[in-house]
C-alpha positions as CSV (number, residue, x, y, z in Angstrom):
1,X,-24.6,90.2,-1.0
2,X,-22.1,89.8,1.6
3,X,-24.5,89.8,4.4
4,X,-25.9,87.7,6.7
5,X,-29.1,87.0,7.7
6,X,-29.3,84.2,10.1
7,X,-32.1,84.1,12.3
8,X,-33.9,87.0,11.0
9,X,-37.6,86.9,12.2
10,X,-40.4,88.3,9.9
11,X,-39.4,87.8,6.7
12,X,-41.7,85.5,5.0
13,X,-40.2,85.7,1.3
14,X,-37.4,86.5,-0.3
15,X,-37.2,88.0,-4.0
16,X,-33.7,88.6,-5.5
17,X,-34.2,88.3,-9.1
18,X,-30.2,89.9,-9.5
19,X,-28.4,87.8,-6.9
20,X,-25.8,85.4,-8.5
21,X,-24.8,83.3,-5.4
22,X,-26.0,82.9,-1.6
23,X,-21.7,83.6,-0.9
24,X,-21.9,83.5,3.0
25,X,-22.0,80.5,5.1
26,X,-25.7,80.6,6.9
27,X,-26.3,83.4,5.3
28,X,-30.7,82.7,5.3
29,X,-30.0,80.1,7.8
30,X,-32.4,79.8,10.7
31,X,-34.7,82.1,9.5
32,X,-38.6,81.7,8.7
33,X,-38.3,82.2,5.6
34,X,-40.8,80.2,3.2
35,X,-40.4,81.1,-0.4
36,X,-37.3,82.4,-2.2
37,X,-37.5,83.6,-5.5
38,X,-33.6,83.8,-6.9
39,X,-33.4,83.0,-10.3
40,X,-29.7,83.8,-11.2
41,X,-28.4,81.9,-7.9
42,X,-25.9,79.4,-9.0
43,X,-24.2,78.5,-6.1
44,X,-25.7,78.2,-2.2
45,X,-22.5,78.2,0.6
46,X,-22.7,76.0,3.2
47,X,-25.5,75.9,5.5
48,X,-27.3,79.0,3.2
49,X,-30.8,78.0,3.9
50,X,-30.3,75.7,7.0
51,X,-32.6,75.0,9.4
52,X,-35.4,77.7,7.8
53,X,-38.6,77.1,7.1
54,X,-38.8,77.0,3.5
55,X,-41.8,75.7,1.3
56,X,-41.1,76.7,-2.2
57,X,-37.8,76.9,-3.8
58,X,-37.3,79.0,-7.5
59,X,-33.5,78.8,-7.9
60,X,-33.4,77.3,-11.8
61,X,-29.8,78.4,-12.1
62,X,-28.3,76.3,-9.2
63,X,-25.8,74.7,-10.2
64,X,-23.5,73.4,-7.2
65,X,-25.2,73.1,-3.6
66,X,-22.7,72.8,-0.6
67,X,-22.7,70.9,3.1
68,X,-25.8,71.2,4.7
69,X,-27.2,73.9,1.8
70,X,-30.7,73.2,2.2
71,X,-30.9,70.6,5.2
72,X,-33.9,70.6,7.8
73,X,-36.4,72.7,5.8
74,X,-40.1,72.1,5.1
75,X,-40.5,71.1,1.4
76,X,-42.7,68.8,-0.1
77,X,-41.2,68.9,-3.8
78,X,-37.8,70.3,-4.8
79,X,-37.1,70.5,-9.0
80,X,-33.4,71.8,-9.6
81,X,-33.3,71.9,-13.1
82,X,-29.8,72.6,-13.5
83,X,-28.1,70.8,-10.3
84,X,-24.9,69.0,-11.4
85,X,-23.1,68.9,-8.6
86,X,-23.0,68.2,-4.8
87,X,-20.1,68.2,-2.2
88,X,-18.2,64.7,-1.8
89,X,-17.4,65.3,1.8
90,X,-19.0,62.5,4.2
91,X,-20.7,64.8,6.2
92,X,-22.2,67.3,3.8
93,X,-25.9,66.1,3.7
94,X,-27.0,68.9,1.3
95,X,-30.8,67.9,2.0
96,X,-31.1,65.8,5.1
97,X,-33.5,65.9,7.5
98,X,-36.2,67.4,5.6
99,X,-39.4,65.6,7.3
100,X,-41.7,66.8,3.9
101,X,-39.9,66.2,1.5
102,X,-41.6,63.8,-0.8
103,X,-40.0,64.7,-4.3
104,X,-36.8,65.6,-5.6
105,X,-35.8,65.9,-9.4
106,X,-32.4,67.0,-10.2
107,X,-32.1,65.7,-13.7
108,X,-28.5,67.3,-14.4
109,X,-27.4,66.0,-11.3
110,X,-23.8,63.9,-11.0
111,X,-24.0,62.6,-7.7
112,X,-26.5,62.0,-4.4
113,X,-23.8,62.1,-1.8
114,X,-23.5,60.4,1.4
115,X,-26.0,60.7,3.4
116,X,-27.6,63.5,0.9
117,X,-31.6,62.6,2.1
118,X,-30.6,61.3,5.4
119,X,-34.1,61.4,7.7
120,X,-35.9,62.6,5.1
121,X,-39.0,60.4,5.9
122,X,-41.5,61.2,3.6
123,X,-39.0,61.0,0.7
124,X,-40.8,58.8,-2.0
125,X,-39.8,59.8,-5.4
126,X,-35.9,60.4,-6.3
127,X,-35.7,61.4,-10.0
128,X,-31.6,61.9,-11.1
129,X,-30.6,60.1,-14.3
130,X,-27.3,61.1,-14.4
131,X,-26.2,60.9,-10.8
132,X,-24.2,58.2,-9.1
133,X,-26.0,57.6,-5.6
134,X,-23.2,57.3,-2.6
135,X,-23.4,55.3,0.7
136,X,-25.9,56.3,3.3
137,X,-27.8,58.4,0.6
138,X,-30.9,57.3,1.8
139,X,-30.7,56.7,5.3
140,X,-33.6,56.2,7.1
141,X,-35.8,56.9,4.4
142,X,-38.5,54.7,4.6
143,X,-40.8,55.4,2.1
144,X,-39.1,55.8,-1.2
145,X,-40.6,53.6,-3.6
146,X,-39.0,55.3,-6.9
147,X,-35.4,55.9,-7.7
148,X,-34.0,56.8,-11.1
149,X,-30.5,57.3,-11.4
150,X,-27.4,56.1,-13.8
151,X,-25.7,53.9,-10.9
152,X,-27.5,53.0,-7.7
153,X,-24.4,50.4,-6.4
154,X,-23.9,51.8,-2.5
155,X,-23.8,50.6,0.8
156,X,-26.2,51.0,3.8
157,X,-26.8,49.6,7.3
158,X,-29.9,51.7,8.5
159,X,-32.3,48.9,8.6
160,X,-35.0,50.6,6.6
161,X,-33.9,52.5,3.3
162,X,-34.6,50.6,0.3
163,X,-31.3,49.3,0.1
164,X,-31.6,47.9,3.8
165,X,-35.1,46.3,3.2
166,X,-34.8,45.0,-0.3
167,X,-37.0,46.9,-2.3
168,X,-34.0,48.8,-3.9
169,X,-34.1,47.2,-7.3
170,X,-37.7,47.7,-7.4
171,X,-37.3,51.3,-6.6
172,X,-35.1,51.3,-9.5
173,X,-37.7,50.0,-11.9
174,X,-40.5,52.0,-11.2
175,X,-37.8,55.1,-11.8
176,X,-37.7,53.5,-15.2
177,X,-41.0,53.6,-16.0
């Protein structure tokens, strides 16, 4: 669909079981919008579901999210089963600022871009085995306690992500339990 919906009130959930792609840039964004039910979405634009309100994802096609895809929603566990990629831009942050966000599992993913969970506070369990993690990934994520992914060698100066306070390789070996 080539429409836009941004900042549509009263629209609680969305079911598109034939929609291929979210192709518009903010198409859902800034809606209140809590579930979406898209099965055959591979690809979200930029800023697609930004700023909503969502609580429960169902998109096990995505395969590429964009800048700022799913930032500032209200989930507590995200699964992308078939995520492989993210934008490499330095301001993309496909997922920041998600204050519920507790759980993420991307196990096809390549790689957690800069600044990809920034201010996600609750963020405690990152689950990516394939994925390269990038500077600032974590920033200001205080809680985070396990980390799996194939190369976790970046660079931070927030003061309190694992990589700042020195729990990072600990992170990493709970993720390997």
């Amino acid at each position: 669909s080539e429409q836009s919906y941004e900042s549509i009130k009263g629209v609680d959930y969305i079911l598109a079981p034939f929609l291929g792609a979210v192709s518009v840039e903010d198409q859902f964004a800034k809606t209140v919008v809590k579930e979406v039910f898209m099965p055959l979405v591979w690809e979200v634009s930029d800023s697609g579901f930004s700023e909503s309100q969502l609580v429960n994802l169902y998109l096990p096609s995505l395969s590429k999210a964009n800048e700022f895809s799913f930032s500032c929603n209200s989930f507590i566990a995200i699964n992308l089963s078939q995520l492989k990629t993210l934008p490499k831009s330095v301001s993309s942050n496909p997922f920041s600022n998600c204050p519920n966000l507790r759980l993420f599992i991307a196990l096809k993913l390549k790689n957690i871009n800069h600044m990809c969970f920034s201010t996600c506070s609750e963020l405690e369990t990152v689950l990516t085995p394939n994925a390269t993690i990038s500077t600032h990934a974590f920033q200001f994520c205080r809680k985070i306690k396990v980390i799996l992914a194939l190369e976790a060698d970046f660079n931070c100066f927030c003061r309190c992500c694992p990589k700042c306070n020195g729990t990072l390789q600990k992170c990493i070996e709970n993720g390997q339990k």
